[in-house]
gemmi code that builds the backbone of each chain (N, CA, C; Angstrom):
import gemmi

chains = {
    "A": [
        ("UNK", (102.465, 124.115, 105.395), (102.086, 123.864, 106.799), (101.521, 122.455, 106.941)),
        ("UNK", (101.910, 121.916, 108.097), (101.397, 120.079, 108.115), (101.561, 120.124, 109.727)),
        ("UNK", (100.357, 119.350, 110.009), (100.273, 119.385, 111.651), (101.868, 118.503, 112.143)),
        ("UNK", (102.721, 119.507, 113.129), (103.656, 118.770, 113.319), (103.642, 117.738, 114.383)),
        ("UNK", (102.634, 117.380, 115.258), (103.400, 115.892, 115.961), (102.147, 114.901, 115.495)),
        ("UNK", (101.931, 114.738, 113.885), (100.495, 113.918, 113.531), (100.810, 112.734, 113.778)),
        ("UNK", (102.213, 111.719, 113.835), (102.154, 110.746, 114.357), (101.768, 110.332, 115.459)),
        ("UNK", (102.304, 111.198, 116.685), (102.061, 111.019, 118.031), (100.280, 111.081, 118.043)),
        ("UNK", (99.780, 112.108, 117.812), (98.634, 112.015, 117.575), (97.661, 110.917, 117.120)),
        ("UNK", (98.108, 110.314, 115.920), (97.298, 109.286, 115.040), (97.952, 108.118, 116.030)),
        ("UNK", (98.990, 108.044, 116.343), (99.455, 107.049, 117.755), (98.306, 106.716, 119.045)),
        ("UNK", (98.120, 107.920, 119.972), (97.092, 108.111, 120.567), (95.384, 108.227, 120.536)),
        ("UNK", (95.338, 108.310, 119.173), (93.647, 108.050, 118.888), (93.569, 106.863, 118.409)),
        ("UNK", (94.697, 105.605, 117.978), (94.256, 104.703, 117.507), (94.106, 103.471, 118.966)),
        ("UNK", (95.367, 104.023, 119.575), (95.439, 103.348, 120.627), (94.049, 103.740, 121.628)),
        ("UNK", (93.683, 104.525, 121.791), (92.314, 105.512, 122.637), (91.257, 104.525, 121.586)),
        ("UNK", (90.918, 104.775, 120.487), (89.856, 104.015, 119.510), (89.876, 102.923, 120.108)),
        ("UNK", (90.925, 102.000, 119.676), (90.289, 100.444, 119.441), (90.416, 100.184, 121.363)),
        ("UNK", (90.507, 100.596, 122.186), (90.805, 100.386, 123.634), (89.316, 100.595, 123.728)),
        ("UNK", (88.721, 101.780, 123.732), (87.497, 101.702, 123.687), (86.369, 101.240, 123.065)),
        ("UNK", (86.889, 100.927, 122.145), (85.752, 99.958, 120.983), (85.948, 98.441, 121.847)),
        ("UNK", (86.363, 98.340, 122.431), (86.762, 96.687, 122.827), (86.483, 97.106, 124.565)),
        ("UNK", (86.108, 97.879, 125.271), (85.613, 98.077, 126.238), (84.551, 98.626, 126.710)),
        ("UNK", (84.331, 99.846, 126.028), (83.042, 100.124, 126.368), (82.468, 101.219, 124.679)),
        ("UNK", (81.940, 100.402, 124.282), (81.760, 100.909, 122.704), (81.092, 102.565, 122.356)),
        ("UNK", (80.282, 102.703, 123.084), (79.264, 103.759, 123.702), (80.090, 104.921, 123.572)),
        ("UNK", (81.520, 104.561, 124.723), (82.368, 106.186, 124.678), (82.856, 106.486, 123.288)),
        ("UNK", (83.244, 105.675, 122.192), (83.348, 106.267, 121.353), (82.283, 107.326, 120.454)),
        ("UNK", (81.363, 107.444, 121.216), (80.220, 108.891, 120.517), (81.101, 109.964, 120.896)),
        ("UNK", (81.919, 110.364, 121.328), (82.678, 111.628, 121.812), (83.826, 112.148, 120.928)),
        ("UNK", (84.206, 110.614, 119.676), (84.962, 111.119, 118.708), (84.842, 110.922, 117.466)),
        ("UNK", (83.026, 111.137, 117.538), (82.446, 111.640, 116.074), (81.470, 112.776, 116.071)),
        ("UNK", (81.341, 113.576, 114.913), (80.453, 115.423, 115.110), (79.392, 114.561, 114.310)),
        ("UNK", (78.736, 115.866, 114.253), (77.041, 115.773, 113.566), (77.579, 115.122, 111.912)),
        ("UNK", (78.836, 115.602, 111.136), (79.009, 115.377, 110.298), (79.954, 114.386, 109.494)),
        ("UNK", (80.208, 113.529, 110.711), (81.141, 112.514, 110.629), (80.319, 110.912, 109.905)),
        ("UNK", (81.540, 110.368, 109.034), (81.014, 109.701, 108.342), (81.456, 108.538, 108.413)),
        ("UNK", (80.964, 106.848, 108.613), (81.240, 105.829, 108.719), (80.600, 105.101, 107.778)),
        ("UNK", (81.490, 104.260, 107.082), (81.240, 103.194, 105.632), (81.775, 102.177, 106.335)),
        ("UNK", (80.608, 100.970, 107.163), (81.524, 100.187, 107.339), (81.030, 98.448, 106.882)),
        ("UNK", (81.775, 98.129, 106.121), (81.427, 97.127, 104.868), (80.109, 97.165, 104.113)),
        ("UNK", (81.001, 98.249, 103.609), (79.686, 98.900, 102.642), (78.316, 99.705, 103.104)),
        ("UNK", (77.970, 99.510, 104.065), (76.907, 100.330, 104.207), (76.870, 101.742, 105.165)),
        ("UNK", (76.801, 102.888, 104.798), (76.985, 103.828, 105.418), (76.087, 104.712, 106.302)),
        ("UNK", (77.050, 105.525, 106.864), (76.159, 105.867, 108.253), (76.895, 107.376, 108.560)),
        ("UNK", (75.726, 108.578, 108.914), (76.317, 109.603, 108.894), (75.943, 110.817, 110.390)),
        ("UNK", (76.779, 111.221, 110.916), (76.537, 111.826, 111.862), (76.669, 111.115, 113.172)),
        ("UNK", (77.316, 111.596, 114.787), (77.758, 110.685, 115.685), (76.820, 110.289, 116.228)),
        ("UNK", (75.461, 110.435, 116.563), (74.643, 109.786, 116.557), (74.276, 108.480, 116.066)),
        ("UNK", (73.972, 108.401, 115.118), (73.828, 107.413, 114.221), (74.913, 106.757, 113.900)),
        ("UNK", (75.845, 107.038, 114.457), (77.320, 105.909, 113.760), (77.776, 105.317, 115.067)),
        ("UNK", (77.411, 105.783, 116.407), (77.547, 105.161, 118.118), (76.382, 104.459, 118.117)),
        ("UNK", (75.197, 104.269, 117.212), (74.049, 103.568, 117.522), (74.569, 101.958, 116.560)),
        ("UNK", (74.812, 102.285, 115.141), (75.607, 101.250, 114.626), (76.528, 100.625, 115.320)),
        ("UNK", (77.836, 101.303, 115.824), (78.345, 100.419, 116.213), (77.900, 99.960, 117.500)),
        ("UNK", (77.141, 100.395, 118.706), (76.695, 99.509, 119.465), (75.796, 98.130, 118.673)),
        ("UNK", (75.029, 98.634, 117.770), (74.723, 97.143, 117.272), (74.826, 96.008, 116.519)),
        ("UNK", (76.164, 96.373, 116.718), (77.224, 95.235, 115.582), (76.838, 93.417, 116.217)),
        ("UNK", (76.931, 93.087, 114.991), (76.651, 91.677, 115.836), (77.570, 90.446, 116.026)),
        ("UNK", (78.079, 91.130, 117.271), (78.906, 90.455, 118.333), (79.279, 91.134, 119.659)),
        ("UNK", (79.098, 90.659, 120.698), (78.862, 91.541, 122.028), (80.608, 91.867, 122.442)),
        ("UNK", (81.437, 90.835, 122.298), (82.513, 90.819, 122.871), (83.983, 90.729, 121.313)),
        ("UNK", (84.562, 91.969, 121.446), (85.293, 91.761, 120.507), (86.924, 92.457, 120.714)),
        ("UNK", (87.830, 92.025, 120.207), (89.075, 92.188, 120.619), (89.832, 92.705, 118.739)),
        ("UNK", (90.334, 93.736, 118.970), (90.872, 94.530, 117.588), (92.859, 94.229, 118.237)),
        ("UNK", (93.033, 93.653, 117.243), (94.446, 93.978, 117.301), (95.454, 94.607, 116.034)),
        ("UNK", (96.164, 96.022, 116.139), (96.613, 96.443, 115.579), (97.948, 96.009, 115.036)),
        ("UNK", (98.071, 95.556, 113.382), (99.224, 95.245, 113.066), (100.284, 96.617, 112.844)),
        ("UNK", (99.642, 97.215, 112.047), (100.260, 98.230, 111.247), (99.544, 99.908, 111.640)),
        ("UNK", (100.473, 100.781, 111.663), (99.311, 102.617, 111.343), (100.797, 103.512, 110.758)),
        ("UNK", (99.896, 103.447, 110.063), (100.627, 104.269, 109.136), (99.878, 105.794, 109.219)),
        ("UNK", (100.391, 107.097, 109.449), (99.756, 108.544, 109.445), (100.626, 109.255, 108.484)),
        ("UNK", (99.750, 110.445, 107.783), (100.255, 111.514, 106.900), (99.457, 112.651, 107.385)),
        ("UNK", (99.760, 113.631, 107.292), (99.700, 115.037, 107.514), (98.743, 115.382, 106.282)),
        ("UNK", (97.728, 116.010, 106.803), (96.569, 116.943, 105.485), (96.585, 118.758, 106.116)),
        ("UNK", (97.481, 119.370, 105.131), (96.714, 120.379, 105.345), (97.377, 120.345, 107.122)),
        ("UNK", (97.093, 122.204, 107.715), (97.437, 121.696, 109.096), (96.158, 121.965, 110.303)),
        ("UNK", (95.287, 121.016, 109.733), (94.520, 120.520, 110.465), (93.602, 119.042, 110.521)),
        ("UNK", (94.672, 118.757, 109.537), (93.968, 116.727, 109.401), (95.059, 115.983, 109.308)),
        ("UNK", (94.600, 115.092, 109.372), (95.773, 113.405, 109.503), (95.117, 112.144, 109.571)),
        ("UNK", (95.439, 111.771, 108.041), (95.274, 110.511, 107.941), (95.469, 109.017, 108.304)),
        ("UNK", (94.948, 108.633, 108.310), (95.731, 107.098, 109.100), (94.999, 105.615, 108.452)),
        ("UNK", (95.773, 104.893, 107.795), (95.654, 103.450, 107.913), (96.096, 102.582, 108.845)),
        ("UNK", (95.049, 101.687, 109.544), (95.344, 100.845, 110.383), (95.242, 99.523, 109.640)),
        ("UNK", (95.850, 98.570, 109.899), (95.752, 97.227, 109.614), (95.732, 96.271, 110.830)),
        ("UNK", (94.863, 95.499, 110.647), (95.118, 93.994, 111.860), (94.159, 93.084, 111.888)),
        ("UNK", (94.117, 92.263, 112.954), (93.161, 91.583, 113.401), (91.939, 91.660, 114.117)),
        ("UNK", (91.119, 91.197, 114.249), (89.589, 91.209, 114.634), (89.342, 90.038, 115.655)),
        ("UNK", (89.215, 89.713, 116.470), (89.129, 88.878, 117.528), (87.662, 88.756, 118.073)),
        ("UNK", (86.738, 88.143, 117.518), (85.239, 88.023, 117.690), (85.062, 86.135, 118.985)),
        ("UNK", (83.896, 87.225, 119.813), (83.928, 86.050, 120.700), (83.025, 84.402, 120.243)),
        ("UNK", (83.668, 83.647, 120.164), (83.014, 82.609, 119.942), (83.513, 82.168, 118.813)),
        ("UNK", (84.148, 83.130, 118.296), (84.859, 82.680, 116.568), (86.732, 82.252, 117.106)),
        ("UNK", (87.216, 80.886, 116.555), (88.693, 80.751, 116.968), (89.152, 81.730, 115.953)),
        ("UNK", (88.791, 81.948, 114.903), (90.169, 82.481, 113.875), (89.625, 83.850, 113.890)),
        ("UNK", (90.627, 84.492, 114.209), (90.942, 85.996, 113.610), (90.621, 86.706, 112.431)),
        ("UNK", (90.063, 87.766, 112.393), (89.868, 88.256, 110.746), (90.593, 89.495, 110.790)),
        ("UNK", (91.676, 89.619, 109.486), (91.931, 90.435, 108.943), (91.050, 91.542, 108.952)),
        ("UNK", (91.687, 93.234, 109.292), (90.835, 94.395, 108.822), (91.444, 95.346, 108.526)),
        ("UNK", (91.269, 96.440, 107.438), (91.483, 97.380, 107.076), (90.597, 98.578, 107.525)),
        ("UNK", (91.278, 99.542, 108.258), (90.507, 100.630, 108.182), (90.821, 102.208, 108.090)),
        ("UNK", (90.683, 102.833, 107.846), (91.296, 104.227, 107.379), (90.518, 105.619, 108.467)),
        ("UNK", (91.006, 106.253, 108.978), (90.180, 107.557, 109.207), (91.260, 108.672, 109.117)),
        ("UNK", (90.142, 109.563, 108.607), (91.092, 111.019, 108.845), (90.203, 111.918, 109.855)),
        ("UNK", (91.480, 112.554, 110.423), (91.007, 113.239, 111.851), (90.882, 114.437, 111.249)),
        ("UNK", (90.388, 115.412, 111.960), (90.289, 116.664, 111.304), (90.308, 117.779, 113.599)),
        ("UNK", (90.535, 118.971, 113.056), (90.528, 119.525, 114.381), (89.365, 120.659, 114.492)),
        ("UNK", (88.888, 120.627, 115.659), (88.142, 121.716, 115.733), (89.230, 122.345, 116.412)),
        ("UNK", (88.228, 123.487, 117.475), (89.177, 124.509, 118.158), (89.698, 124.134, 119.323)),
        ("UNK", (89.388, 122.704, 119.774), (90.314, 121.636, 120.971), (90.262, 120.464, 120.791)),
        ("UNK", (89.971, 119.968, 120.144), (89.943, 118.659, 120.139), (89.887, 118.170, 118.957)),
        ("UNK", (90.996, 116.721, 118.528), (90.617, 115.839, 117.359), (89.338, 114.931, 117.141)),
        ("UNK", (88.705, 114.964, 116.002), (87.327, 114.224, 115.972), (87.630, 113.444, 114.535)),
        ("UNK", (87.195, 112.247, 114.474), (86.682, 111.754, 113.422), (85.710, 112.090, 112.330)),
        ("UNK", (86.513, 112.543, 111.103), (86.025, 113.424, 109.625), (85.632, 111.959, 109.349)),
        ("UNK", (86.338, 111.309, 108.627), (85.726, 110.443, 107.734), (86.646, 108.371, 108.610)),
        ("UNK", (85.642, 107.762, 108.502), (85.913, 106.186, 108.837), (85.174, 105.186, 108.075)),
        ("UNK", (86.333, 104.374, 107.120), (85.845, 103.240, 106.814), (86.538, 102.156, 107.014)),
        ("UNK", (85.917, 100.779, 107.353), (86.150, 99.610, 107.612), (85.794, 98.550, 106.770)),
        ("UNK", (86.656, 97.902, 106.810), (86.870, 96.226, 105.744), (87.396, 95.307, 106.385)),
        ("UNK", (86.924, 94.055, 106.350), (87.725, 92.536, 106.404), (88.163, 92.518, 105.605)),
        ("UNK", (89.217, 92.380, 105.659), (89.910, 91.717, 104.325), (90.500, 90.384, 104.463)),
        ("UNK", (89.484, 89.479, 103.449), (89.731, 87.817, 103.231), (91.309, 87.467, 102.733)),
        ("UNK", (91.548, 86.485, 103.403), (93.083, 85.720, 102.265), (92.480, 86.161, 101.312)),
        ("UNK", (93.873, 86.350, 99.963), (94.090, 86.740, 98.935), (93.559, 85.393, 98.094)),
        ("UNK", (93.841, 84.201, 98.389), (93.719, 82.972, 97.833), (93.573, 82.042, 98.767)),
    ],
    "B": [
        ("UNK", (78.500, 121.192, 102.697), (78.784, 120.823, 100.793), (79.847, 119.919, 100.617)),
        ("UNK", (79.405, 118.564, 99.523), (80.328, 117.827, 99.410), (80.292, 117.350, 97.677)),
        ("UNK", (81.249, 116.690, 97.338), (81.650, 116.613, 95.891), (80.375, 115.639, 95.886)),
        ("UNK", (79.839, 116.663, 94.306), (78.017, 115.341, 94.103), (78.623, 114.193, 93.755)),
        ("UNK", (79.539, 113.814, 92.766), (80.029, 112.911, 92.119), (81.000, 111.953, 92.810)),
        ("UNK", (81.417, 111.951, 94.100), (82.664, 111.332, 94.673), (82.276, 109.869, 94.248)),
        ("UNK", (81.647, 108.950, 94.407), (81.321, 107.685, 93.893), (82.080, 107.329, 92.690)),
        ("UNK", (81.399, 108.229, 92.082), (81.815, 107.449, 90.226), (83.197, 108.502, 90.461)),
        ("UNK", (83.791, 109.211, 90.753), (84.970, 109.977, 89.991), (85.868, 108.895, 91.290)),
        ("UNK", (85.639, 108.608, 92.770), (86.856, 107.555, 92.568), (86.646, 106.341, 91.961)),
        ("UNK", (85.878, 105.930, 91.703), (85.139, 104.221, 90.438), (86.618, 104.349, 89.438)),
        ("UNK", (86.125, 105.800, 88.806), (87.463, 105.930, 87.555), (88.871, 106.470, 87.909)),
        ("UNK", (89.060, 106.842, 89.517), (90.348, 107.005, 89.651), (90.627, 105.952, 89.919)),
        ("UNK", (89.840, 104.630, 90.450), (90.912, 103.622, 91.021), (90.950, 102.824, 89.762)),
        ("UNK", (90.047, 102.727, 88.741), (90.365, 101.896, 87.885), (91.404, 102.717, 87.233)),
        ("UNK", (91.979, 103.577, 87.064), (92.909, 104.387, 85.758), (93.986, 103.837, 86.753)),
        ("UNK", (93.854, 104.172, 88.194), (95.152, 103.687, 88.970), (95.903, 102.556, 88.970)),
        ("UNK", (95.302, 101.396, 89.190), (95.704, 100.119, 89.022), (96.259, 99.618, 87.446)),
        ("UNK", (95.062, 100.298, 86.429), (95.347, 99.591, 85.121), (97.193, 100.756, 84.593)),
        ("UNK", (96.705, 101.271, 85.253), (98.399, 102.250, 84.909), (99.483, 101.730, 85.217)),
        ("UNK", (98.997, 101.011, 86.796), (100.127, 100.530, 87.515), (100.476, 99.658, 86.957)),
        ("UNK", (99.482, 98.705, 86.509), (99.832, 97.518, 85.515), (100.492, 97.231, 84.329)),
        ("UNK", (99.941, 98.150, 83.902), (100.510, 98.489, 82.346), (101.603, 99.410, 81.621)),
        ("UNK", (102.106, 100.669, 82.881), (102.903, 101.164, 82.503), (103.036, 102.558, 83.901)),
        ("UNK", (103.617, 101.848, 84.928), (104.024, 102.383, 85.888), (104.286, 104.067, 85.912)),
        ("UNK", (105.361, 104.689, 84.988), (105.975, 105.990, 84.986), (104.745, 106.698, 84.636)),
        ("UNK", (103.749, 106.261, 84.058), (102.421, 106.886, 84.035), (102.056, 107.614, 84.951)),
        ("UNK", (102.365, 106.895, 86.261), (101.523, 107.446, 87.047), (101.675, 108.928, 87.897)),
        ("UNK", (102.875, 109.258, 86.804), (102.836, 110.665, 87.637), (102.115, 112.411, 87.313)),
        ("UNK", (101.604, 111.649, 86.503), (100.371, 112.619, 86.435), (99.267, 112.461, 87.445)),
        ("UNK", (99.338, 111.961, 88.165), (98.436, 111.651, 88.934), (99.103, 112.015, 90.780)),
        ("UNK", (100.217, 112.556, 90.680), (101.099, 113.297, 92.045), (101.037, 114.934, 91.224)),
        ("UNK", (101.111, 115.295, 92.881), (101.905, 116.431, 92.895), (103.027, 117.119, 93.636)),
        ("UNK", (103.758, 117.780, 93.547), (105.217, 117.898, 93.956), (104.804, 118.392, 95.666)),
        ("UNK", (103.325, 117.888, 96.522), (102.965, 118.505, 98.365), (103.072, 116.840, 98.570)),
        ("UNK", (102.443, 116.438, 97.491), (101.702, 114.550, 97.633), (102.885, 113.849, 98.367)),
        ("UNK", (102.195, 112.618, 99.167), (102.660, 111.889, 100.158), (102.111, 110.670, 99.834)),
        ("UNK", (102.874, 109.587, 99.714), (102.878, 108.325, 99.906), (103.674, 107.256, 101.046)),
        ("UNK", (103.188, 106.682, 101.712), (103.719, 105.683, 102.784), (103.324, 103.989, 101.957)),
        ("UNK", (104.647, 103.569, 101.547), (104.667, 102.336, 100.864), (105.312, 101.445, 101.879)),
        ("UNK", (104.533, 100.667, 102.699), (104.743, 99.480, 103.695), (106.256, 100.206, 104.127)),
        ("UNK", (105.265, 101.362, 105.096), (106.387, 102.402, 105.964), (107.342, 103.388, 105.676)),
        ("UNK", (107.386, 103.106, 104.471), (108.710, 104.024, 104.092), (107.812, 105.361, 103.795)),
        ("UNK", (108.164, 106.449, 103.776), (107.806, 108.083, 103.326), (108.063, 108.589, 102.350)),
        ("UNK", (107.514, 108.778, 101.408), (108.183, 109.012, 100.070), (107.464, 110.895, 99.750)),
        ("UNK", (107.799, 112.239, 99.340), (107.445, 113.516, 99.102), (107.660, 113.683, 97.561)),
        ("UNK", (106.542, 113.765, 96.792), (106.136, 114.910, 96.079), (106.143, 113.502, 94.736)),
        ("UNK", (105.559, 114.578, 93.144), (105.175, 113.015, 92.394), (106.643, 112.881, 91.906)),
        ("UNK", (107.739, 113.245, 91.438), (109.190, 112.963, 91.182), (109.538, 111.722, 92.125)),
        ("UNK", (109.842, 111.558, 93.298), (110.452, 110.720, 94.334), (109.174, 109.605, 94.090)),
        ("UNK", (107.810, 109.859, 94.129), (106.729, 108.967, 94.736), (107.045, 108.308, 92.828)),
        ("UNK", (107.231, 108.515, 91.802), (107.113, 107.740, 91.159), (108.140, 106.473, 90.430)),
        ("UNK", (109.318, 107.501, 91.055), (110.997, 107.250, 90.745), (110.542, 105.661, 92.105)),
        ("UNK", (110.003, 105.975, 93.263), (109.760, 104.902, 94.264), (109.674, 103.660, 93.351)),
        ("UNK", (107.734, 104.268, 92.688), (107.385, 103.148, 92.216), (107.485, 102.222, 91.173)),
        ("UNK", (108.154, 103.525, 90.460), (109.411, 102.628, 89.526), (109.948, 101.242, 89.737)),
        ("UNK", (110.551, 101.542, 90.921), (111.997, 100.542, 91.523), (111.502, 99.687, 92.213)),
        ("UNK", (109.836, 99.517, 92.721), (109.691, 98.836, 93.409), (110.156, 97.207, 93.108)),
        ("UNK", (110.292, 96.228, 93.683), (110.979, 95.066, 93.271), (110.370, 94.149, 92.742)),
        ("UNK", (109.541, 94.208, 91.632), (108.952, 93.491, 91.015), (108.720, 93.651, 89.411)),
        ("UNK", (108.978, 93.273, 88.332), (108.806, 93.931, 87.425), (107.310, 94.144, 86.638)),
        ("UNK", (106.707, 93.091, 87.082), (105.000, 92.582, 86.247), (104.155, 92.610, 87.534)),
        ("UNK", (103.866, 93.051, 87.209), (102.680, 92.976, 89.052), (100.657, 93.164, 87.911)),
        ("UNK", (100.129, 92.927, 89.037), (98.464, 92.680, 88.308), (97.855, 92.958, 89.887)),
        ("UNK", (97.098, 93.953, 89.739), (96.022, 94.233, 90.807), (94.668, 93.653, 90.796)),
        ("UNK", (94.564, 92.922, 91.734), (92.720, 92.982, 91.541), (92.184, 93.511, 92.712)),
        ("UNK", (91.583, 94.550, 92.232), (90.339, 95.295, 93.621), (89.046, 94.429, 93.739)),
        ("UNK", (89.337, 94.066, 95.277), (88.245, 93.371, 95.681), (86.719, 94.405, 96.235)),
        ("UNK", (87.325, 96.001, 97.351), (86.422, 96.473, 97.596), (86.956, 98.155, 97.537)),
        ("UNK", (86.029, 98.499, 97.138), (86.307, 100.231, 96.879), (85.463, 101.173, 97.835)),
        ("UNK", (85.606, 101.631, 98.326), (84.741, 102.884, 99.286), (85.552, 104.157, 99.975)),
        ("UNK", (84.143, 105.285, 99.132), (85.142, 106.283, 98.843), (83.842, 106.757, 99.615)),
        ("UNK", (84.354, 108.424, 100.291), (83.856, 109.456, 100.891), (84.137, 110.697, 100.754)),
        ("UNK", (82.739, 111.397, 100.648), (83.690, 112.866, 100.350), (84.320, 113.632, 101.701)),
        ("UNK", (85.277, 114.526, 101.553), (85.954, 115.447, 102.041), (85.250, 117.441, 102.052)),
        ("UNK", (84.688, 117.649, 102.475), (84.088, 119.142, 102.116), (83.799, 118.853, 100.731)),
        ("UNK", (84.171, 119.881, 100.012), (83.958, 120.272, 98.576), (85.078, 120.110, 97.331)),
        ("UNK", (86.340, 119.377, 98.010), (87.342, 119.570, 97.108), (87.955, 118.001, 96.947)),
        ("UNK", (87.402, 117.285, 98.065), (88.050, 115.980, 98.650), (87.450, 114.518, 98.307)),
        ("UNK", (88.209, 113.779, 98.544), (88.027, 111.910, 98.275), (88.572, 111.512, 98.932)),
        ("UNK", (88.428, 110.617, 100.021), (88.837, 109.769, 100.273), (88.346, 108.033, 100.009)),
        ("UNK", (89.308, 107.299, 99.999), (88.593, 105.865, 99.152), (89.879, 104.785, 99.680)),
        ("UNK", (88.790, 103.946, 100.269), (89.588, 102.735, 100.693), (89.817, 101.780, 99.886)),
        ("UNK", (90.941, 100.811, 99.360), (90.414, 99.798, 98.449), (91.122, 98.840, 99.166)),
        ("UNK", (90.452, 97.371, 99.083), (90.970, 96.356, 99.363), (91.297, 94.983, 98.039)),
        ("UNK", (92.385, 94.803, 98.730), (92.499, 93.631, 96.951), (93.898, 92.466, 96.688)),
        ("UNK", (93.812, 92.248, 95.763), (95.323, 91.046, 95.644), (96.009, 91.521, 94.708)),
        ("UNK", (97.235, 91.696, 94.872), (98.561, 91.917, 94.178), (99.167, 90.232, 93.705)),
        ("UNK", (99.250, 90.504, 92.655), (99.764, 88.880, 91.818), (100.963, 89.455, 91.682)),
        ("UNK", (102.042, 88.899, 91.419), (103.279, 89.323, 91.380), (104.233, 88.356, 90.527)),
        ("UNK", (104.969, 88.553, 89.622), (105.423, 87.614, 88.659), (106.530, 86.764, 89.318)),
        ("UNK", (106.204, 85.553, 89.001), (107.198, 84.489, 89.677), (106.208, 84.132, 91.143)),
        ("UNK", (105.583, 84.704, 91.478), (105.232, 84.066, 92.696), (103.449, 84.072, 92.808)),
        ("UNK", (103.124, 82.445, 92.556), (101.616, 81.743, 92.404), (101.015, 82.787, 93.590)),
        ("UNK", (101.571, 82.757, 94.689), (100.348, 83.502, 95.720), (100.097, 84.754, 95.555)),
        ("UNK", (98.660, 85.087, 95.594), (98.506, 86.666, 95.315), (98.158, 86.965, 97.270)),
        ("UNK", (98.705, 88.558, 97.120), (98.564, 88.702, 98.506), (97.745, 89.949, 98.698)),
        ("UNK", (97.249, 89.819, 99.873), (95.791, 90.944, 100.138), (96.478, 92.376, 100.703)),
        ("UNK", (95.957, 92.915, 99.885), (96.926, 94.415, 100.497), (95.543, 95.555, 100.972)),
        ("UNK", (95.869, 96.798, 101.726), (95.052, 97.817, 101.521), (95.841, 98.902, 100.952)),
        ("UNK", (95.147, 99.999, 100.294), (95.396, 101.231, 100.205), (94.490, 102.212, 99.711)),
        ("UNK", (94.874, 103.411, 100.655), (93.962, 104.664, 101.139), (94.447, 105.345, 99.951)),
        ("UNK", (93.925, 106.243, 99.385), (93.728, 107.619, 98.640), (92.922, 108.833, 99.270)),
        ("UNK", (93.828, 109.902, 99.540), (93.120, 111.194, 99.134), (93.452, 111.906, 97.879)),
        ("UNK", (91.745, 111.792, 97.202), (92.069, 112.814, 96.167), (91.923, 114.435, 96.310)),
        ("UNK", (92.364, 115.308, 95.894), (91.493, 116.330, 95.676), (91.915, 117.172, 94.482)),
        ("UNK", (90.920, 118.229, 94.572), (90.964, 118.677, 92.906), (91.494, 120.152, 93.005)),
        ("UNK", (92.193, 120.568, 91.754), (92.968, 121.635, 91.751), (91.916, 122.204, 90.963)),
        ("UNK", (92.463, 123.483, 90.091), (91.706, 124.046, 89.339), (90.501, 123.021, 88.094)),
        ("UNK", (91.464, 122.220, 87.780), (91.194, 121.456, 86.946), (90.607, 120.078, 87.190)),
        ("UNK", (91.738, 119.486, 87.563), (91.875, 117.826, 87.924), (92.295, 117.865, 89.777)),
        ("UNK", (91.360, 116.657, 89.292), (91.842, 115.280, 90.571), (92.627, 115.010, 90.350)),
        ("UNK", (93.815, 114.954, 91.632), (94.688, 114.177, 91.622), (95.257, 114.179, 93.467)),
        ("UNK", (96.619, 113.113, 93.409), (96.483, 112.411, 95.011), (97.019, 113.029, 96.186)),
        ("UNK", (96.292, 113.369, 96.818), (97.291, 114.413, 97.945), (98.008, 112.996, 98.529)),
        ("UNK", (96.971, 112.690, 99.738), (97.504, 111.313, 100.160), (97.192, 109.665, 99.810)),
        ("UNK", (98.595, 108.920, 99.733), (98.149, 107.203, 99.369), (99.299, 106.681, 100.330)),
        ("UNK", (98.521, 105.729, 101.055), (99.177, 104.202, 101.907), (98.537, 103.235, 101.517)),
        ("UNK", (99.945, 102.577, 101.708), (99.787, 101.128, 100.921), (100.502, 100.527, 101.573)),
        ("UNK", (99.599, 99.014, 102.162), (100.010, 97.872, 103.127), (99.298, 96.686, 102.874)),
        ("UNK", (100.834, 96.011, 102.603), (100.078, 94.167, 102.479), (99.173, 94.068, 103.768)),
        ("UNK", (98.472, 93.461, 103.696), (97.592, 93.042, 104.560), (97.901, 91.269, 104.604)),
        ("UNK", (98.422, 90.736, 105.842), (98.928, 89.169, 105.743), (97.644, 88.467, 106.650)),
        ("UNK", (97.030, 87.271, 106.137), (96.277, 86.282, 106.927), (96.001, 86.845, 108.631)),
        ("UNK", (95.603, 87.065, 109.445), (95.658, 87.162, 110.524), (96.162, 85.958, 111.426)),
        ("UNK", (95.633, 84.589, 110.968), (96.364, 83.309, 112.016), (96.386, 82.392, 110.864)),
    ],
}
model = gemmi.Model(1)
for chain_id, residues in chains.items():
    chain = gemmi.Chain(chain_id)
    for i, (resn, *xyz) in enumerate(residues, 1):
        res = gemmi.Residue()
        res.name, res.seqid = resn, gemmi.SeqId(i, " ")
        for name, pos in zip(("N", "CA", "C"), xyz):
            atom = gemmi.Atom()
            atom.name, atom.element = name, gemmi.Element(name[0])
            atom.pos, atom.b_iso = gemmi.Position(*pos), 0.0
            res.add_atom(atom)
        chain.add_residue(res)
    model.add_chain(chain)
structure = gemmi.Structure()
structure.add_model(model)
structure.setup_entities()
């Protein structure tokens, strides 16, 4: 058994994610539980509380995510994984940063929520 | 309840992973199982037979990993997930390039090993 439309899905929460992370940061508390977990460059943060308080206080007010790549796989038929790849668009900075980030969704009894999220820049190679 | 150990047991899955990959590829299929899923820069590959026969053939013959960042999370009681970020050196060609890739581990009776892995160059942003 494997959730059958997990692309469309991991399609729509990434596009829903970074739309709202780049508009109003806050609404994303609605797609993390008490037990949801965020590692993001290295330092971690657990429960949606505490992971909508982090990312409101990231430091940069105005920021623009652009998605290169998402790749989704099927867990089990109630999760789905996803790597995103792209750019980072910070205000006041000209160059773009590379980012990696991964979450797997998991379902309650209506709705997809964020199980596990971590985030990376990732520097040129050389 | 979550795995006490997830830290150090992915520390030694990603190092056994890479130095395998390095050193002797067909290795690595002890480390699939015939549900396991891999997405290699898009393509879909099912179960460890196909996922290793893949990585076999991939088009390079000498390749060298270096992991720049590792962060792993547990899954309930059975699970890993672990981001790594890093450079792929590749023989014949001076530039090493920044890739990501996700792992889920989880454990059978016995052993860890990979339900899900994606893997994506990650290119400069501008």
């Amino acid at each position: 058994m494997s959730v059958p439309d997990f692309d469309n899905i991991a399609k729509q929460f990434v596009e829903f994610y970074y739309k709202t992370f780049d508009e109003n940061r806050t609404g994303l508390a609605s797609l993390y539980r008490p037990f949801s977990m965020l590692t993001f460059e290295s330092g971690g943060t657990l429960g949606a509380e505490a992971i909508t308080e982090k990312l409101k206080n990231l430091p940069f007010e105005k920021v623009q995510h652009r998605v290169d790549t998402q790749d989704a796989q099927p867990v089990g038929d109630d999760g789905i994984v996803v790597l995103v790849t792209g750019a980072l668009m910070v205000e006041g900075n000209d160059r773009p940063m590379s980012y990696a980030q991964v979450f797997q969704l998991k379902k309650d009894a209506t709705n997809w929520f964020v199980y596990n999220d971590i985030f990376r820049l990732v520097y040129p190679a050389a």
